[in-house]
VOBA-1610 file (N, C-alpha, C; in pm, whole numbers, padded with zeros to 5 digits, always signed):
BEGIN
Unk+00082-00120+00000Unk+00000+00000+00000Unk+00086+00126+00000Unk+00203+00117+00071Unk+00321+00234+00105Unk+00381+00243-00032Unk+00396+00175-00131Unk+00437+00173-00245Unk+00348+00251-00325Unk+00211+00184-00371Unk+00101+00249-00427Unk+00091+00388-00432Unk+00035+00420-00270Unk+00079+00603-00260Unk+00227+00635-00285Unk+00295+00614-00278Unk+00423+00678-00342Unk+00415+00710-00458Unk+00397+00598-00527Unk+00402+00575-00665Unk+00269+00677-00728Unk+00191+00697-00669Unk+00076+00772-00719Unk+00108+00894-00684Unk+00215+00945-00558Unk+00216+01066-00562Unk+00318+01125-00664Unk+00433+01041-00693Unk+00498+01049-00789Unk+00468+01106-00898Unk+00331+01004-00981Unk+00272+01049-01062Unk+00234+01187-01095Unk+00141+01219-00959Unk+00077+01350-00966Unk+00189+01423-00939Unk+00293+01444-00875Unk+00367+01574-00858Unk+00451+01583-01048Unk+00468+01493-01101Unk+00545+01474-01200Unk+00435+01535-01329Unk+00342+01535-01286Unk+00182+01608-01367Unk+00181+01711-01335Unk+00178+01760-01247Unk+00198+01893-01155Unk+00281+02001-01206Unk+00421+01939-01229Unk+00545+01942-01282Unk+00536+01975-01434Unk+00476+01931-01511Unk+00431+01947-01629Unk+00337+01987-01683Unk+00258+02022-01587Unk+00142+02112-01641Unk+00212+02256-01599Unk+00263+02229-01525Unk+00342+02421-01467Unk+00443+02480-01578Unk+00539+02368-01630Unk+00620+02344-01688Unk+00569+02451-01847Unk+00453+02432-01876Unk+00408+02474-01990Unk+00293+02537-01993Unk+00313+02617-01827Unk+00195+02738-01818Unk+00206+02869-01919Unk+00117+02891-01973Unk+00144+03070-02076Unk+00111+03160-01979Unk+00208+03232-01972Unk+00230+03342-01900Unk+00274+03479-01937Unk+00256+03600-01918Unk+00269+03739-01936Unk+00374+03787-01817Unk+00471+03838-01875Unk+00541+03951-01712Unk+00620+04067-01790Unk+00617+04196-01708Unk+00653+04301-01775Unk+00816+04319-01676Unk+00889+04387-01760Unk+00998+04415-01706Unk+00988+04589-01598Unk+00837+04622-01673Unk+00845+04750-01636Unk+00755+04767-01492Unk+00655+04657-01446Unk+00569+04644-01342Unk+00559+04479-01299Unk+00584+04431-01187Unk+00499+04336-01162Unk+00363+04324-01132Unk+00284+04229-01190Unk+00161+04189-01121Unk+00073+04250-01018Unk+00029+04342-01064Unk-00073+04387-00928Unk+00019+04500-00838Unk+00119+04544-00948Unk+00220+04631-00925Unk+00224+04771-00936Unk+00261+04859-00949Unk+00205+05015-00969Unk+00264+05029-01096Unk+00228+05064-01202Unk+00273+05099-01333Unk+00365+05241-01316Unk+00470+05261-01398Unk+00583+05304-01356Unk+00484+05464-01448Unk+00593+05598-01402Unk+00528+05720-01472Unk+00552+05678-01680Unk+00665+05630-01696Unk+00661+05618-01866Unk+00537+05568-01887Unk+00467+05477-01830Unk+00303+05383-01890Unk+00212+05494-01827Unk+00232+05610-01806Unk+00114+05740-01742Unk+00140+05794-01917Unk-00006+05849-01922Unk-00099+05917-02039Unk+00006+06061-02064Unk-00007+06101-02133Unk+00036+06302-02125Unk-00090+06299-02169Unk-00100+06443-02071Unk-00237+06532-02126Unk-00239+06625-01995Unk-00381+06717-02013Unk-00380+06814-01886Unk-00339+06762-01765Unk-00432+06649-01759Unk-00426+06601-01576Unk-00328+06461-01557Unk-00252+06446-01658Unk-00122+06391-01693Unk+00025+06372-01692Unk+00096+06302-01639Unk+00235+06397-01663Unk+00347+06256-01682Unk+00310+06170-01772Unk+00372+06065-01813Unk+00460+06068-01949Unk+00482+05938-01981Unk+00561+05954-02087Unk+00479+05867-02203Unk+00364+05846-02146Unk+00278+05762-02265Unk+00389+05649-02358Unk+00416+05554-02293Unk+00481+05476-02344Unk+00451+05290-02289Unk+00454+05245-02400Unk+00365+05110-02368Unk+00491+05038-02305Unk+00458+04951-02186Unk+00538+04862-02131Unk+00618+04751-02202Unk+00752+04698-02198Unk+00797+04624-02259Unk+00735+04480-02183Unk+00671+04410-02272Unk+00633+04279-02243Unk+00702+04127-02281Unk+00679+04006-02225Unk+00722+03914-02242Unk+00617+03799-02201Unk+00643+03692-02302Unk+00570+03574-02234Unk+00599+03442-02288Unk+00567+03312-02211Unk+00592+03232-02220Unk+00536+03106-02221Unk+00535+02969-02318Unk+00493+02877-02265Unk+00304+02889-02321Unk+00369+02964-02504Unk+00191+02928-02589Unk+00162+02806-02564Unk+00024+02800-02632Unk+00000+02653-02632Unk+00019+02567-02780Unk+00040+02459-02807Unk+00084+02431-02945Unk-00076+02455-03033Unk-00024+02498-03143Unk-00089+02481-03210Unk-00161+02684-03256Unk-00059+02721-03204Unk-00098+02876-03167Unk-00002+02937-03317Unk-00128+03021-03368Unk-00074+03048-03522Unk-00041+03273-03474Unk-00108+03264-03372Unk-00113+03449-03324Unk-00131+03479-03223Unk-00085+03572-03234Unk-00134+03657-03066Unk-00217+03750-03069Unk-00289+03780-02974Unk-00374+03924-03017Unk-00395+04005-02835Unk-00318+04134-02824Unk-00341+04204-02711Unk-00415+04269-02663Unk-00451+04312-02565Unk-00536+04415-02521Unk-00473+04449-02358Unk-00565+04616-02330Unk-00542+04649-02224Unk-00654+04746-02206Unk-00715+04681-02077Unk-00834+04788-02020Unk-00878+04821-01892Unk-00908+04901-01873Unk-00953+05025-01736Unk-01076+04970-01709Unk-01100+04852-01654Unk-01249+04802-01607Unk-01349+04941-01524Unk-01214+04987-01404Unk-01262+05115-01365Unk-01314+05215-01376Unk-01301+05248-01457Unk-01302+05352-01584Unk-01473+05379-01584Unk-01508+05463-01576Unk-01630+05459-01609Unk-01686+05409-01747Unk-01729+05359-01747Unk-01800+05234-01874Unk-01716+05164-01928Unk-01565+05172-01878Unk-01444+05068-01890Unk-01356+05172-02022Unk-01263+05151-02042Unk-01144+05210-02129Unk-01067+05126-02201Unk-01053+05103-02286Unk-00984+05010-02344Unk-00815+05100-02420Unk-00737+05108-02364Unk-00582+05151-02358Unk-00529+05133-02487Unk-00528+05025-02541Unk-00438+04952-02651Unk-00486+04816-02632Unk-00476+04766-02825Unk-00493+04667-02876Unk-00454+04625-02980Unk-00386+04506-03000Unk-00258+04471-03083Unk-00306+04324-03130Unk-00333+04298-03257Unk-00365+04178-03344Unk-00259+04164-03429Unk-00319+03974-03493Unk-00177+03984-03580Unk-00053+03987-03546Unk+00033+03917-03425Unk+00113+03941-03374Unk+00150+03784-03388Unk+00295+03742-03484Unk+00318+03602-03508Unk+00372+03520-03412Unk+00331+03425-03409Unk+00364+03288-03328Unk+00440+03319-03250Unk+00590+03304-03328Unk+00680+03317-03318Unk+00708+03407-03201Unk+00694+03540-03203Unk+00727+03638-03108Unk+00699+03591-02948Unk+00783+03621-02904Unk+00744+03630-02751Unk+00786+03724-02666Unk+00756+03832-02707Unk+00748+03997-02624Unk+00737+04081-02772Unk+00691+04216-02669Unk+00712+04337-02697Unk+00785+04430-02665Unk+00845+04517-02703Unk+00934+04600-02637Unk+00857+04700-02582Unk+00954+04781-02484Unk+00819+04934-02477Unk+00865+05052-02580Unk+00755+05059-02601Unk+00759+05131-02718Unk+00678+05137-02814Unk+00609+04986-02832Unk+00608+04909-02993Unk+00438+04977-02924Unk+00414+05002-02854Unk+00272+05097-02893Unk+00227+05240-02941Unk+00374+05302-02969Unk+00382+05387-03085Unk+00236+05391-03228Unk+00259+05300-03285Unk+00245+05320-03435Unk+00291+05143-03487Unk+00163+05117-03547Unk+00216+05009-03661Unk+00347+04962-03668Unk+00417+05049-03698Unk+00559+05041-03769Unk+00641+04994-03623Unk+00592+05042-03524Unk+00700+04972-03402Unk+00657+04813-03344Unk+00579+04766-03418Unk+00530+04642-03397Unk+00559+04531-03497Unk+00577+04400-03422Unk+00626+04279-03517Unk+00580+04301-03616Unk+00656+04241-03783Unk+00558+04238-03891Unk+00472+04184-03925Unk+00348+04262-03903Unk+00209+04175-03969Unk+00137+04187-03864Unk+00164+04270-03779Unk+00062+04295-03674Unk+00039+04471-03669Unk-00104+04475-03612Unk-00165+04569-03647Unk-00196+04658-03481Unk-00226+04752-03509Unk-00334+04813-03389Unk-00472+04804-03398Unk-00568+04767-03323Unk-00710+04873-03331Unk-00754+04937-03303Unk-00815+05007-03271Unk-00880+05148-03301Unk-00880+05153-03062Unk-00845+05199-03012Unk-00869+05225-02857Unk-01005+05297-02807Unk-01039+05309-02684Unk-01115+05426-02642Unk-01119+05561-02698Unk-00968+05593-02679Unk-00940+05698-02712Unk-00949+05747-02872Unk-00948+05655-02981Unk-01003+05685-03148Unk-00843+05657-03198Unk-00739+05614-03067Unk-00611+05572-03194Unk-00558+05443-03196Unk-00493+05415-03263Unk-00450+05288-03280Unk-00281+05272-03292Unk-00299+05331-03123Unk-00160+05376-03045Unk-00195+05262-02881Unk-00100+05300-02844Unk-00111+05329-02692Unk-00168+05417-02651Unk-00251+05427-02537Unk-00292+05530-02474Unk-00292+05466-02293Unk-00129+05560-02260Unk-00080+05571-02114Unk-00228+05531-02042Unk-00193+05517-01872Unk-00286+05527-01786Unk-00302+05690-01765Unk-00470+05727-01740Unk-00453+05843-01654Unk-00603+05843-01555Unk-00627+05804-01498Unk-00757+05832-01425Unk-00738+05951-01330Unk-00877+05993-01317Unk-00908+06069-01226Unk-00857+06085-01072Unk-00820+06164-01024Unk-00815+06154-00883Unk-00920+06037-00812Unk-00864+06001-00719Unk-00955+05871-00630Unk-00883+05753-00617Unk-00980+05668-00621Unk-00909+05541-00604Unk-00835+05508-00722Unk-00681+05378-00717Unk-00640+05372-00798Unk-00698+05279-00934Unk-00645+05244-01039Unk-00780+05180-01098Unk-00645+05051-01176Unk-00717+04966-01215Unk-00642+04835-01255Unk-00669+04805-01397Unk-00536+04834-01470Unk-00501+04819-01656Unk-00452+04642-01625Unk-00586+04602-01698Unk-00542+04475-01742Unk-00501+04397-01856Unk-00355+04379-01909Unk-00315+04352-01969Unk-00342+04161-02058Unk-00426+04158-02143Unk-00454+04008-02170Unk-00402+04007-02305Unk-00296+03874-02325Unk-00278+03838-02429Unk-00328+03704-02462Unk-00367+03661-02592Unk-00432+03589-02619Unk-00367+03449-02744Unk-00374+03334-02712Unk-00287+03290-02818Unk-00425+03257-02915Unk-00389+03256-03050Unk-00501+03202-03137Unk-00465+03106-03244Unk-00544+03031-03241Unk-00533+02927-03379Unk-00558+02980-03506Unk-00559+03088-03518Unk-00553+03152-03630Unk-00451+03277-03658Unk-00481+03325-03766Unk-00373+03476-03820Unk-00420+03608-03763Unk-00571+03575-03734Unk-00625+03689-03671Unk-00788+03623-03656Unk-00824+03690-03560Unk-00958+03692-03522Unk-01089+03713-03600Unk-01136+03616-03631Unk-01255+03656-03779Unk-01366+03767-03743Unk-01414+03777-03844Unk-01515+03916-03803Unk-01457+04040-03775Unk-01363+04057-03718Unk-01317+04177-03663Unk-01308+04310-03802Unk-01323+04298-03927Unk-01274+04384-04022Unk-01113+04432-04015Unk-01127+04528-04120Unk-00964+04588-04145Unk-00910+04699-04035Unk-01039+04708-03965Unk-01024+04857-03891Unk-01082+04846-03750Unk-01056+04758-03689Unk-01122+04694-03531Unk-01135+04785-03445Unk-01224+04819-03373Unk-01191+04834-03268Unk-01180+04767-03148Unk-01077+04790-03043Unk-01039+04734-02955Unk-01136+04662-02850Unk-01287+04667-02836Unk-01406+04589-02792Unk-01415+04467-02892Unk-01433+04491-02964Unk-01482+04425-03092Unk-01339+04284-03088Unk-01233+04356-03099Unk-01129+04266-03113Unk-01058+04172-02983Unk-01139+04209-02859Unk-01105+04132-02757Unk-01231+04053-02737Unk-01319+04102-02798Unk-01416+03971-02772Unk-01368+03856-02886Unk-01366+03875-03034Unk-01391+03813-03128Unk-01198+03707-03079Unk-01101+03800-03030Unk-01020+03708-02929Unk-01037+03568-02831Unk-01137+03619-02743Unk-01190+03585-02647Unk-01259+03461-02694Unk-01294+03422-02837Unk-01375+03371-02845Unk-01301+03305-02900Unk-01195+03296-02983Unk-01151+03211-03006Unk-01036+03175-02995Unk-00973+03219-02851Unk-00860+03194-02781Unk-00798+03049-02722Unk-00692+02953-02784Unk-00647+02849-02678Unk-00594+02870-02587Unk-00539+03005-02549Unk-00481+02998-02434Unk-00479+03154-02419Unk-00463+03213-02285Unk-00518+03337-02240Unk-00385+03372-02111Unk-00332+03445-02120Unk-00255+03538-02018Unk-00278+03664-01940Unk-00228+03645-01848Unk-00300+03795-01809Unk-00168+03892-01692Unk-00166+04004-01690Unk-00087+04049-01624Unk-00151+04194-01577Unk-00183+04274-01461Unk-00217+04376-01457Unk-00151+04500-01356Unk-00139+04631-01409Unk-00083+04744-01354Unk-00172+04815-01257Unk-00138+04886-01147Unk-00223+04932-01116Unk-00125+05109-01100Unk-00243+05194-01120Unk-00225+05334-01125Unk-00338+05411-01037Unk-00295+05454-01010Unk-00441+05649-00944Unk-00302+05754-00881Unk-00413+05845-00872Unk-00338+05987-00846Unk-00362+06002-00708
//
């Protein structure tokens, strides 16, 4: 019987071991987890005083069979929620972003796109909330069995493209900043 349980716990820790082994995961060099987002990831504008610059990201451990990535980041807080930045079309292959690459198109892997944000660009757009409590940018990347997310059109916006994500995501990451004034 002392054998049996051994041998079975064996099993399971060695499962354990390998399911961890090939968890997908998100971590920023610029915030940890439930961390305060540094002033470069703060908005410019009046009540602003950041450097509007997207966090350099990394991740690990897709799931096979993963042909894209597709990002997002949103202000649940936010009154009726905010959606920051959103990044489709992002190949297999890659595993990070730099900070930066929420610039413009052109600072992003080839063949990946922006969509359209809260804000009407298909940029980054820093944290900035209101005075009060602080509010939580949640960063989800998404692996997909496809090149991009169907339905979405040529010109997404960033709702549109985290659901049509969402929906057809194998595997899902998540990492989030937190900010207030």
């Amino acid at each position: 019987m002392a054998f049996r349980t051994a041998f079975l716990a064996g099993i399971a820790a060695a499962v354990s071991a390998g399911a961890s082994a090939h968890a997908f995961e998100i971590t920023s060099r610029d915030f940890t987890d439930g961390g305060r987002l540094q002033t470069a990831q703060v908005g410019v504008g009046a009540n602003c005083r950041g450097g509007n610059v997207s966090p350099a990201l990394a991740w690990k451990g897709a799931p096979p069979g993963t042909r894209s990535f597709a990002l997002t980041m949103f202000d649940p807080d936010a009154h009726g929620g905010v959606w920051h930045w959103a990044v489709f079309g992002i190949p297999a292959g890659t595993s990070g972003l730099p900070a930066h690459a929420g610039a413009s198109d052109a600072s992003l892997p080839k063949g990946a796109r922006h969509a359209v944000n809260t804000h009407g660009k298909r940029a980054y757009s820093g944290a900035c909330p209101p005075a009060g409590p602080p509010h939580r940018y949640i960063i989800t990347l998404y692996a997909l069995k496809t090149a991009r997310p169907a339905g979405i059109g040529t010109e997404p916006e960033a709702a549109a493209l985290d659901a049509a994500a969402s929906r057809e995501a194998i595997g899902k990451a998540r990492i989030t900043g937190i900010y207030g004034k």
